[in-house]
N, CA, C and O of each residue as an XYZ file, in Angstrom:
468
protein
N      20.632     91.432   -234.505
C      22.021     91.717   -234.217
C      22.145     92.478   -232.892
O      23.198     92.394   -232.260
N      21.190     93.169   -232.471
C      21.447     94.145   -230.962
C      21.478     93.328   -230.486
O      22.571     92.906   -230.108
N      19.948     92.414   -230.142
C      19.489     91.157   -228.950
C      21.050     90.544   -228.734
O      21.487     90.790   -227.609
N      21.914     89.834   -229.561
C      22.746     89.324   -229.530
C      24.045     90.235   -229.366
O      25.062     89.594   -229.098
N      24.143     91.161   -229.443
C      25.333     91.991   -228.756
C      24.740     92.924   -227.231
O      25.448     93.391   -226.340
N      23.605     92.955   -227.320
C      23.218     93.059   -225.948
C      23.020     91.747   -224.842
O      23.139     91.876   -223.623
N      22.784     90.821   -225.347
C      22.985     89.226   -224.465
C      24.568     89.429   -224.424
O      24.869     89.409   -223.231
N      25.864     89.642   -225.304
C      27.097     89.376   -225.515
C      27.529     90.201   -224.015
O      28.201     89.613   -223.168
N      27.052     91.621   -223.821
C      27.488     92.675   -223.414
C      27.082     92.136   -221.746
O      27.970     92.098   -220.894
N      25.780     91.776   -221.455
C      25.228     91.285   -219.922
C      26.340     90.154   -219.414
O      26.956     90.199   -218.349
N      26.472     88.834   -220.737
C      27.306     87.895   -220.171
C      28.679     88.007   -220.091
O      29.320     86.956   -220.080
N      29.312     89.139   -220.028
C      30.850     89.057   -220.529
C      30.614     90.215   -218.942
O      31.438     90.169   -218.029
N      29.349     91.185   -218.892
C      29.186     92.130   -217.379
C      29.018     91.010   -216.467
O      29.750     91.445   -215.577
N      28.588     89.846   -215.998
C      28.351     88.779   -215.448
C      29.754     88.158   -214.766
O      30.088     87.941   -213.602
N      30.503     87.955   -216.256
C      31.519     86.884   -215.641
C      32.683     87.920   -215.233
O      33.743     87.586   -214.704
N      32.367     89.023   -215.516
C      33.540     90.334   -214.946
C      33.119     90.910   -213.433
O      33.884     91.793   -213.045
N      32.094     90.585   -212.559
C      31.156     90.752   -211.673
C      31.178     89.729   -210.702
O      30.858     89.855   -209.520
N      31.639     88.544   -211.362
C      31.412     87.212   -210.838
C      32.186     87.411   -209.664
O      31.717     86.730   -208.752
N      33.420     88.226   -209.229
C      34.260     88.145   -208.674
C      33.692     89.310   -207.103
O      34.379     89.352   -206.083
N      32.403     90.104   -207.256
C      32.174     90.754   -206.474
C      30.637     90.377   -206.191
O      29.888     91.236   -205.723
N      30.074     88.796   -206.544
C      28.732     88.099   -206.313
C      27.565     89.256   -206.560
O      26.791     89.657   -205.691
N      27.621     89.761   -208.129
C      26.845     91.095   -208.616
C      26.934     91.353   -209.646
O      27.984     91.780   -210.126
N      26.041     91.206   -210.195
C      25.543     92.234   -211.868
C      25.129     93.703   -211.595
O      24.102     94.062   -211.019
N      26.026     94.423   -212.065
C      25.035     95.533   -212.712
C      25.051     95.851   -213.699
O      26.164     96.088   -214.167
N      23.745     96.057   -214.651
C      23.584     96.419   -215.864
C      22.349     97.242   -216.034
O      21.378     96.940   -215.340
N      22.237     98.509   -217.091
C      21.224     99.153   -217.740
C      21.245     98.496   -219.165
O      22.056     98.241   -220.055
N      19.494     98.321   -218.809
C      18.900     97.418   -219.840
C      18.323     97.947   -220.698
O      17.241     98.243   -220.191
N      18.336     98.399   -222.082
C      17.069     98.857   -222.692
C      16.045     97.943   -223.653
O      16.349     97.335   -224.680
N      14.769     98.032   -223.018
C      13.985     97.060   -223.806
C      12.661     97.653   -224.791
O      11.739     98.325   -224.329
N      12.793     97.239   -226.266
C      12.032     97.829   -226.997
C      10.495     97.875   -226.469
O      10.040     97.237   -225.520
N       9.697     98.932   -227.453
C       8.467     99.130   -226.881
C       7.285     97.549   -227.328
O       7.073     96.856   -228.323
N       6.847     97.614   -226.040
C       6.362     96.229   -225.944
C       6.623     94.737   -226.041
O       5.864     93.843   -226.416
N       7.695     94.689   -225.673
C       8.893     93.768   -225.409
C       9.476     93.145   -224.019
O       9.742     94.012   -223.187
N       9.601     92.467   -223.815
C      10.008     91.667   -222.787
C      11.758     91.504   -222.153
O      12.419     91.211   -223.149
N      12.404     91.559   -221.305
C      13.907     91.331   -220.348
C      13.454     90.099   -220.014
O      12.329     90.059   -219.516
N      14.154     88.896   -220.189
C      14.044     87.857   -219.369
C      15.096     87.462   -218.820
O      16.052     87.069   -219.489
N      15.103     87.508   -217.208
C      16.559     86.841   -216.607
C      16.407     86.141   -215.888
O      15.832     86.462   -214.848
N      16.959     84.538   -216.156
C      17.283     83.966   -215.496
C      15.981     82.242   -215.639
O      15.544     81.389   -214.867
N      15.863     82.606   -217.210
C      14.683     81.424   -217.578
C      15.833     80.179   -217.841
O      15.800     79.782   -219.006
N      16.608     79.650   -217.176
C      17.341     78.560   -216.364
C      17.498     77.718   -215.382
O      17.191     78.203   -214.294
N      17.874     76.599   -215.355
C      17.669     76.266   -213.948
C      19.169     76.888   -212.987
O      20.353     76.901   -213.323
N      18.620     77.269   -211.949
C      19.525     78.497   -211.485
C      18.835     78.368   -209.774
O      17.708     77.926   -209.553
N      19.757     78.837   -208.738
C      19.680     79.573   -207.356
C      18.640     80.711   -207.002
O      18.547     81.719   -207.702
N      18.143     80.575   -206.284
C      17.595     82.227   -206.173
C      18.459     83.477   -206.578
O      19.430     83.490   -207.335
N      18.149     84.041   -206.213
C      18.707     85.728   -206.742
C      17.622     86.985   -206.252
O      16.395     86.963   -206.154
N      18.374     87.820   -206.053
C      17.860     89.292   -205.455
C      18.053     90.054   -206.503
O      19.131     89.981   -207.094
N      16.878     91.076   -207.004
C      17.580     92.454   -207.758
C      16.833     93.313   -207.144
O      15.817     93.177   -206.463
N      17.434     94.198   -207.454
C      17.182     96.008   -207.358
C      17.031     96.399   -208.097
O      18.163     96.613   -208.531
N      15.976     96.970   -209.155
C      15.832     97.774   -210.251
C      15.293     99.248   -210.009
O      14.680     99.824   -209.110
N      15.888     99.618   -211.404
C      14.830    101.104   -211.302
C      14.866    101.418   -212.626
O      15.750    101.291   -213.474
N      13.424    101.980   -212.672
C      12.709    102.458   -214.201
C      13.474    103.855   -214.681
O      12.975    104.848   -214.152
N      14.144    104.023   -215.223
C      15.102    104.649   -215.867
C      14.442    105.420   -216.855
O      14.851    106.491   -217.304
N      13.176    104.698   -217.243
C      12.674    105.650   -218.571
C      11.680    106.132   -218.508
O      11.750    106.971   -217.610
N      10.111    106.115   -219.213
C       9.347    107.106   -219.419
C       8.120    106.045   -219.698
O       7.006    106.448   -220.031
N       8.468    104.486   -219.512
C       7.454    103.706   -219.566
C       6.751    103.159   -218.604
O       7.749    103.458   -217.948
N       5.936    102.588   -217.751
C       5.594    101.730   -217.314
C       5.851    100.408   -217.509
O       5.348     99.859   -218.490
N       6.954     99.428   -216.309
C       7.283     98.454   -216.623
C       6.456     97.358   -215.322
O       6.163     97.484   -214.133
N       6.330     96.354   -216.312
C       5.825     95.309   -216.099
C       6.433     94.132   -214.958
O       6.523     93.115   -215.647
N       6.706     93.924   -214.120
C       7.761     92.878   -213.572
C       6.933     91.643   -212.789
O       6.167     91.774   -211.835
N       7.260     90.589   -213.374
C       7.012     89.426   -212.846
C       7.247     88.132   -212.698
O       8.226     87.950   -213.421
N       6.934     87.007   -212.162
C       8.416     85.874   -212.142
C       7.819     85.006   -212.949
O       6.639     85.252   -213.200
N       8.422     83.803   -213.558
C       7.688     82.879   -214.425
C       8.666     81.612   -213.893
O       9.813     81.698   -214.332
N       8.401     80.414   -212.995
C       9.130     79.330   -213.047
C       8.892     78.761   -214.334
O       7.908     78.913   -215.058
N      10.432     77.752   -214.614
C      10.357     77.221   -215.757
C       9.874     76.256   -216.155
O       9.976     75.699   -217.248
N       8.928     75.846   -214.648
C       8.144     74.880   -215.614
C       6.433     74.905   -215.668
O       5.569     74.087   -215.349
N       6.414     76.068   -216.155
C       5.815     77.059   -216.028
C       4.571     77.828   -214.945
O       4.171     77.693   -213.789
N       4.322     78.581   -215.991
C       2.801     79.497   -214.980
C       3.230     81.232   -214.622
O       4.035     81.543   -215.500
N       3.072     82.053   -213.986
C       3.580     83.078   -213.820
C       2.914     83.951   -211.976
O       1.804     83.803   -211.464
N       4.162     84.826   -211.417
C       2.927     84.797   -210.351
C       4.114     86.502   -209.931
O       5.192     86.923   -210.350
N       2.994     87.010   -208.826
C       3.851     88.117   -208.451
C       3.909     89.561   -209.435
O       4.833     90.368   -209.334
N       3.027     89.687   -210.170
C       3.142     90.686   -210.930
C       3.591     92.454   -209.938
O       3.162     92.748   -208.822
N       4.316     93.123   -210.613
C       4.552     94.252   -209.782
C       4.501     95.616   -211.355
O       4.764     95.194   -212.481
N       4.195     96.916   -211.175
C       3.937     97.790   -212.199
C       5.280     98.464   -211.303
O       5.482     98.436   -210.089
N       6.098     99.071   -212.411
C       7.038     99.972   -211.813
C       6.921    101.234   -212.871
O       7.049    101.100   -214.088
N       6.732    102.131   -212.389
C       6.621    103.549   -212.539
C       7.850    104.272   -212.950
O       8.862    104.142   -212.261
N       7.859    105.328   -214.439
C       9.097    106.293   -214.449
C       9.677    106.111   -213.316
O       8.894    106.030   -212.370
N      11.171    105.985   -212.988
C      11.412    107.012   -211.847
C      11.354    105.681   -210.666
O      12.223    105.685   -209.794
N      10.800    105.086   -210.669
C      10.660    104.661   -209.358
C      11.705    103.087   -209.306
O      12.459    102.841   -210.247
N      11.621    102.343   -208.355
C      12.504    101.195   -207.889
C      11.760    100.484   -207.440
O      10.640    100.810   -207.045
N      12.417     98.941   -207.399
C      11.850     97.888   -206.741
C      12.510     96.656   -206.268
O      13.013     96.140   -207.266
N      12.702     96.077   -205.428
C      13.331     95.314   -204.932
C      12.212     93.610   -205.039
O      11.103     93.396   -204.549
N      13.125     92.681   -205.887
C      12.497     91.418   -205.995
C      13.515     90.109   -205.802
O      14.659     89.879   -206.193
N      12.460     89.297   -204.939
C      13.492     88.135   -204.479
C      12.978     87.074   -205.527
O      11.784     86.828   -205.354
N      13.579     86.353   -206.608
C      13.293     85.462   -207.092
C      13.893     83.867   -206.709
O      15.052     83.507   -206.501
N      12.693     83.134   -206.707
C      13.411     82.009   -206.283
C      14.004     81.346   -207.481
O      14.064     81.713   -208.654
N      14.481     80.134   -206.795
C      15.445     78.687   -207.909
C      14.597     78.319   -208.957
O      13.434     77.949   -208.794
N      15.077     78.403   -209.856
C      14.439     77.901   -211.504
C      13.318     78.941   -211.588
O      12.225     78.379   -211.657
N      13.237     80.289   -211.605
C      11.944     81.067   -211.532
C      12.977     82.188   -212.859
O      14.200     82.120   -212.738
N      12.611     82.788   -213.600
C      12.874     84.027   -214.280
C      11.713     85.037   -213.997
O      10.496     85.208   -213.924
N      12.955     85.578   -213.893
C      12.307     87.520   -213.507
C      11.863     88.177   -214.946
O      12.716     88.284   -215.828
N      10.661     88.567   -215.144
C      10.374     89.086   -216.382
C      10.484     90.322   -216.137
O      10.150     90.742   -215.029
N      10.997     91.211   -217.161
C      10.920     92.757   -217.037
C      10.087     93.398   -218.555
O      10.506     93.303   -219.708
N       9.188     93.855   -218.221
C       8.006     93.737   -219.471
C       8.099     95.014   -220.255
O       8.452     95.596   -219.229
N       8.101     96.055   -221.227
C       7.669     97.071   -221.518
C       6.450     97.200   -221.679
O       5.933     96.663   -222.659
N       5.661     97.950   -220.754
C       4.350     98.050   -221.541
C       3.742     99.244   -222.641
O       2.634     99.440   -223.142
N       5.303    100.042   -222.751
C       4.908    101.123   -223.490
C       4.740    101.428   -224.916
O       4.125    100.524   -225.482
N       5.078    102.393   -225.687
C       5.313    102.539   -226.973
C       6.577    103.448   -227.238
O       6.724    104.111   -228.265
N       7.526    103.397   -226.125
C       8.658    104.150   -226.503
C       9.572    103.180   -225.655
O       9.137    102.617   -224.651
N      10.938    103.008   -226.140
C      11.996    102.344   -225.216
C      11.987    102.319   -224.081
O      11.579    103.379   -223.605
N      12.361    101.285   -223.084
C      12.466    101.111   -221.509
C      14.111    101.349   -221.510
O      14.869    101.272   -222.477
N      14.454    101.689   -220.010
C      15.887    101.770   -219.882
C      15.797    101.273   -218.356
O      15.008    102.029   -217.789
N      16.161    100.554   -217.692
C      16.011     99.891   -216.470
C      17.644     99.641   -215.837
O      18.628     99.318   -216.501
N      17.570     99.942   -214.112
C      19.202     99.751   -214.546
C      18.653     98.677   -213.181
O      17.785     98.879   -212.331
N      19.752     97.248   -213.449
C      19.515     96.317   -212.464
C      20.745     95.917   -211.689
O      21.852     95.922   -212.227
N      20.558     95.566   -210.415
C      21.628     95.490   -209.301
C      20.923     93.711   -208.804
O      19.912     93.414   -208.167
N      22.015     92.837   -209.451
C      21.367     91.448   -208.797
C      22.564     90.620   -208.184
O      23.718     90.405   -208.555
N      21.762     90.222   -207.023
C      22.492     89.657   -205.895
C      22.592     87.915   -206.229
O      21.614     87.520   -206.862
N      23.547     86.915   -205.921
C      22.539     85.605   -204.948
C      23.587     84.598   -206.053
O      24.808     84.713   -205.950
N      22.917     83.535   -207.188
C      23.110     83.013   -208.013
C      22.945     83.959   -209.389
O      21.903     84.491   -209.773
N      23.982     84.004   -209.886
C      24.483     84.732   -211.426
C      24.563     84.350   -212.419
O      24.854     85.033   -213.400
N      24.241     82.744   -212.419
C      24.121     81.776   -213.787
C      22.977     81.675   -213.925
O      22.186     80.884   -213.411
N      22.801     82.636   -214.769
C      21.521     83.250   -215.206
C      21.148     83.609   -216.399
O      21.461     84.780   -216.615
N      20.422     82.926   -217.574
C      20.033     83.195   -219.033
C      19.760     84.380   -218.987
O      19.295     84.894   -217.969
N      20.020     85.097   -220.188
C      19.365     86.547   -220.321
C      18.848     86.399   -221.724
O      19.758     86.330   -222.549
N      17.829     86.342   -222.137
C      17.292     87.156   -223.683
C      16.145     88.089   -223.324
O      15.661     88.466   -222.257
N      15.820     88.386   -224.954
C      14.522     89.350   -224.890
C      14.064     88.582   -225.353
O      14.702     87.655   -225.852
N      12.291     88.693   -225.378
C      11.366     88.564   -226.370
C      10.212     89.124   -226.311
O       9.408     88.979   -227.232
């Protein structure tokens, strides 16, 4: 029931955003759990994130038809700027054992799947 009122909450921030070519949203992702945005066929896209919480997060791209490449570790506290290309999803990973909170600023193409897993 969250996954699905947190997907409800990104796509309804999306199409209210649509009008200024920008998402922003804080994400929280359970411990050892996965953010996936944008596992669609879709435009490139830019984000800006930052680790909001107390985990070590995981970030890396996965085109959809498949494979994975680009891995990046983001630190408490710290930010990162990633250009994803067309048909690629941005993974945002927890690698911890306590909640992630990530807040993301994405540029470019906005028709963009969001789940966890």
């Amino acid at each position: 029931m969250r996954t699905i009122i947190a997907t409800l909450f990104l796509a309804l921030s999306i199409s209210s955003c649509s009008v200024f070519s920008s998402l922003n949203s804080n994400t929280s992702i359970k411990p050892k759990e996965s953010f996936v945005l944008g596992n669609n066929k879709h435009g490139s896209f830019k984000t800006h994130l930052k680790n909001e919480g107390v985990t070590t997060l995981k970030i890396y791209q996965a085109p959809i038809d498949g494979g994975t490449h680009s891995p990046v570790l983001v630190k408490p506290q710290e930010t990162a700027f990633v250009k994803t290309e067309k048909n690629t999803a941005l993974i945002i990973e927890n690698t911890g054992d306590e909640y992630a909170s990530v807040t993301l600023k994405v540029k470019g193409d906005l028709n963009l799947g969001m789940n966890y897993k």
